[in-house]
C-alpha positions in Angstrom: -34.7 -31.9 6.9 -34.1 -35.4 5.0 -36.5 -37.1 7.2 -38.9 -34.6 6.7 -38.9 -34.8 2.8 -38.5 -38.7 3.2 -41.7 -38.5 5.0 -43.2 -36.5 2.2 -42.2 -39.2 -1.0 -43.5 -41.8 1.4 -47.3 -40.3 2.3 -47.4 -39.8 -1.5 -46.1 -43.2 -2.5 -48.7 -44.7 0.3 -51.7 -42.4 -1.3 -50.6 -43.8 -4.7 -50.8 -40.4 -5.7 -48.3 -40.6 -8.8 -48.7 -37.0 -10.4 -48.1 -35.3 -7.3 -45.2 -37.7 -6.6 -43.5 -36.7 -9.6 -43.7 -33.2 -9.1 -42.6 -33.2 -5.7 -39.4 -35.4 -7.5 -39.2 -32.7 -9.9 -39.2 -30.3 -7.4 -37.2 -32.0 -5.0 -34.4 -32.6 -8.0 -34.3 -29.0 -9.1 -33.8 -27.8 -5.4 -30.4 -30.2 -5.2 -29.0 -28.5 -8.6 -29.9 -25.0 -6.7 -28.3 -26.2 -3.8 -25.2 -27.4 -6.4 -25.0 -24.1 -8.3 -25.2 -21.9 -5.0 -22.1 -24.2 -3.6 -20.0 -23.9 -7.3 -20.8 -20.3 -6.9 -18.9 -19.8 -3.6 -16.4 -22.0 -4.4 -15.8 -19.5 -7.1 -16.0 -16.7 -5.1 -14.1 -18.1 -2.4 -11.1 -19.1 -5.5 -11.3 -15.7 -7.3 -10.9 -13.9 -3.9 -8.4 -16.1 -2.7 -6.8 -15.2 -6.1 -7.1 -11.9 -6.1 -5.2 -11.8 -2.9 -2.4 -13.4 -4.1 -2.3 -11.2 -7.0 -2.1 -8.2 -5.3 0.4 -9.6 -3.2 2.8 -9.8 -6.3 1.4 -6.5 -7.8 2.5 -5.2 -4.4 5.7 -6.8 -4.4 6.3 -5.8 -8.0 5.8 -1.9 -7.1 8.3 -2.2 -4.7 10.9 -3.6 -6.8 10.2 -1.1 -9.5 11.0 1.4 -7.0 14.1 0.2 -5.9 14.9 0.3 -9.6 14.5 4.1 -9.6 17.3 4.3 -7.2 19.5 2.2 -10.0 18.5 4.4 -12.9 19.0 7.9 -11.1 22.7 6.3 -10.2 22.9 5.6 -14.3 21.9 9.0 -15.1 24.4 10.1 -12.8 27.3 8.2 -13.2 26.7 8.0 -17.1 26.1 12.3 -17.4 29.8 12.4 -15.5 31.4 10.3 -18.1 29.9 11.7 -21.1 31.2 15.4 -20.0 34.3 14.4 -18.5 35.1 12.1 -21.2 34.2 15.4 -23.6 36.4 17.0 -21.3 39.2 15.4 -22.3 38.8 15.2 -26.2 38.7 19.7 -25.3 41.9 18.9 -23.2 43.6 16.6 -26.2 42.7 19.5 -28.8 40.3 18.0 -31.4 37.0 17.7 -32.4 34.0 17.3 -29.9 31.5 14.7 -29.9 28.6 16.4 -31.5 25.6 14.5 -30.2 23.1 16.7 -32.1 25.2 15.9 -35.7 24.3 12.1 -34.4 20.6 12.3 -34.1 20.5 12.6 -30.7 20.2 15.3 -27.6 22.6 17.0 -25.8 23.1 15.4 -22.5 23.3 18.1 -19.4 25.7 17.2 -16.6 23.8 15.8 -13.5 25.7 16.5 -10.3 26.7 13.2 -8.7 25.9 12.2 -5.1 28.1 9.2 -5.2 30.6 9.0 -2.4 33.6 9.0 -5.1 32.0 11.6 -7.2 33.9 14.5 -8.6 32.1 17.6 -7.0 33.6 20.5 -8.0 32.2 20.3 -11.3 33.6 19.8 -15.3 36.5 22.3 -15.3 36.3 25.4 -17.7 40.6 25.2 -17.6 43.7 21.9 -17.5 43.2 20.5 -14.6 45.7 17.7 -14.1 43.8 16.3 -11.3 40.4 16.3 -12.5 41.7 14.5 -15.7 43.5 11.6 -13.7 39.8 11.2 -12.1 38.3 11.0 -15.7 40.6 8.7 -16.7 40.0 6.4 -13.6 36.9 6.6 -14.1 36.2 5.7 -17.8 37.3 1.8 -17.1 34.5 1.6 -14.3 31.5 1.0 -16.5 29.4 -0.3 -14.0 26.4 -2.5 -15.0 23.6 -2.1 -12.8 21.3 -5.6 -12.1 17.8 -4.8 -12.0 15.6 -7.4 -10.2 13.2 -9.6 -12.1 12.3 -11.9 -9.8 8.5 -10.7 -9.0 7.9 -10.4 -12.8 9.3 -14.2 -13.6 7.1 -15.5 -10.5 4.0 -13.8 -11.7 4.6 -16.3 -15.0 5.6 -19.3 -13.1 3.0 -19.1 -11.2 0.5 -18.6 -14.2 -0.2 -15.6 -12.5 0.7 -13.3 -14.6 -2.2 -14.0 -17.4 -4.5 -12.9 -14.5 -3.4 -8.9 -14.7 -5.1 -6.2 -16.7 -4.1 -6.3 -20.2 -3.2 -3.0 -20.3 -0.8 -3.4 -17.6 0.6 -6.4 -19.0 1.7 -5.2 -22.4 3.3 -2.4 -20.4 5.1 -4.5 -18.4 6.5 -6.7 -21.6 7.6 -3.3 -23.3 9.5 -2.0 -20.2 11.7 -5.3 -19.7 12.1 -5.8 -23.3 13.4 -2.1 -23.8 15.6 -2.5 -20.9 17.2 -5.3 -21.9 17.9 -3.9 -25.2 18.9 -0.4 -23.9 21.0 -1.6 -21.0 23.6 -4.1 -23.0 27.2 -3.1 -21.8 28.3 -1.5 -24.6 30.3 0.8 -23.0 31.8 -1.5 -20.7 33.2 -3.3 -24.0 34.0 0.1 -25.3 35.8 0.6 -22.0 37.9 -2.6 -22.0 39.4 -1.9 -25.6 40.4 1.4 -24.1 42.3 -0.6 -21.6 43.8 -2.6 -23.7 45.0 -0.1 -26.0 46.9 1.7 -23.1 47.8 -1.5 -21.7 50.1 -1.5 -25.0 52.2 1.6 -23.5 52.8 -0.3 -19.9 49.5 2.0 -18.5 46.3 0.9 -17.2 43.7 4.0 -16.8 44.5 4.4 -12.7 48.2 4.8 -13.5 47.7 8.0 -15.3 48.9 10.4 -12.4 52.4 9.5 -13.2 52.5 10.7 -16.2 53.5 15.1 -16.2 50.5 15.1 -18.9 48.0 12.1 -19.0 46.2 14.1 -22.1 49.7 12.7 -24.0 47.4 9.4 -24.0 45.9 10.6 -26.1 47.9 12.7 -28.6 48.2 11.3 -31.9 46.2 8.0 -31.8 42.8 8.4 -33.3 42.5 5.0 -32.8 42.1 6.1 -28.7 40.3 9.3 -29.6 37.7 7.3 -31.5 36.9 5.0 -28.8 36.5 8.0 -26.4 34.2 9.1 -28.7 32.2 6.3 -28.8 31.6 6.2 -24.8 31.0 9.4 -25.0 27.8 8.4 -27.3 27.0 5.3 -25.3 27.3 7.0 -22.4 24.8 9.6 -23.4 22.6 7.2 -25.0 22.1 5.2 -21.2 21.5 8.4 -19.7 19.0 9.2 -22.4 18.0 5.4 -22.4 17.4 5.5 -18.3 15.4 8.4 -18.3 13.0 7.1 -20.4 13.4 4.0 -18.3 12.3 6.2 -15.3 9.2 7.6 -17.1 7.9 4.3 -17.4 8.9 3.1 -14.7 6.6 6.1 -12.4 3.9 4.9 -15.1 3.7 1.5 -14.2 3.9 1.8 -10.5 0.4 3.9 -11.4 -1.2 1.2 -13.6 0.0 -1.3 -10.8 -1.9 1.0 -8.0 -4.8 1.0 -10.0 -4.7 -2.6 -10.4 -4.6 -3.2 -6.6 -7.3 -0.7 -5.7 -9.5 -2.8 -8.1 
């Protein structure tokens, strides 16, 4: 093909036939910046497939780790509902006023049945029930703090890739980890350790209350104690709350994300 237009500039260099020349250089010159343009232009194809596949493969590595996080917020909603009602339970027990959620600006919490392995799951009693209130006491010191994975999301913006997702999607995704953060910030685990140390004052930590004829005497007379139960009760209700809405977004984003991918 080179000798063949070679051959061409020559015969019309030879023929001293200049205007023809020059349009055959013209024409020769505008084919090479075709042939330029039509190369950039899979080049770019070839790039913007190649990242689109990588994308996808975080968006689909993202959607799995958002649904391993429903599996951490079902177990807050759990172990968070049994707290606030056992915890309720035991302010009943001790004789004094209730935490009134409603009176605090915020909704009633109902009791979600536990499937943990060391669940209570007979249920909040109606009556004293020594032995349920030595398993609400063990349990108030175990505020667990769940970690939820973030390592897709923090490779997407290492990577720069994260600028590359639907906008939409985006401003999603920085609502959900911000609100989770915020929501999520071991205040009852604090709450919890005060407890401990206040009982810690009596020789008592909150496992050792089977030894005592009435573990409710704990509390009796020190509304320094009541008060904090009172307060995991709210913060406990809150995270349930807090994780539920967690959960709704959570189903929405794995949506946007599947949408995303199909694109």
């Amino acid at each position: 093909m080179i000798k063949f237009f070679r051959r061409i500039r020559f015969d019309l260099m030879e023929k001293n036939k200049t205007g023809k020349y020059l349009k055959y250089a013209i024409g020769e010159i505008v084919l090479v910046v075709i042939g330029i343009l039509i190369a950039l232009q899979i080049n770019n194809w070839n790039e913007n497939r190649l990242n689109n596949k990588v994308l996808n493969t975080f968006l689909v590595n993202l959607k799995q780790e958002l649904q391993g996080e429903q599996n951490i917020l079902n177990s807050m909603i759990e172990w968070h509902s049994f707290k606030h009602h056992s915890m309720q339970y035991l302010l009943k027990m001790e004789g004094t006023n209730l935490y009134d959620p409603v009176a605090d600006g915020k909704t009633s919490i109902p009791y979600f049945a536990s499937n943990q392995d060391d669940a209570w799951h007979k249920g909040i009693p109606k009556v004293y029930d020594k032995d349920f209130i030595v398993y609400a006491f063990s349990r108030m010191h175990r505020a667990v703090m769940y970690p939820f994975p973030k390592s897709t999301i923090e490779e997407l913006k290492s990577t720069g890739m994260y600028s590359e997702i639907d906008p939409l999607l985006k401003n999603k995704l920085r609502i959900y980890y911000i609100t989770k953060e915020n929501d999520f910030n071991g205040k009852v685990q604090i709450l919890a350790m005060e407890f401990q140390a206040s009982i810690a004052k009596d020789g008592f930590i909150t496992t050792d209350t089977y030894k005592l004829d009435d573990p409710i005497s704990l509390l009796k007379d020190n509304p320094k104690r009541i008060g904090l139960v009172k307060r995991m009760i709210r913060e406990s209700g809150w995270t349930v709350l807090s994780a539920q809405r967690a959960l709704e977004s959570n189903n929405e984003l794995i949506k946007l994300i599947e949408q995303e991918i199909a694109e």
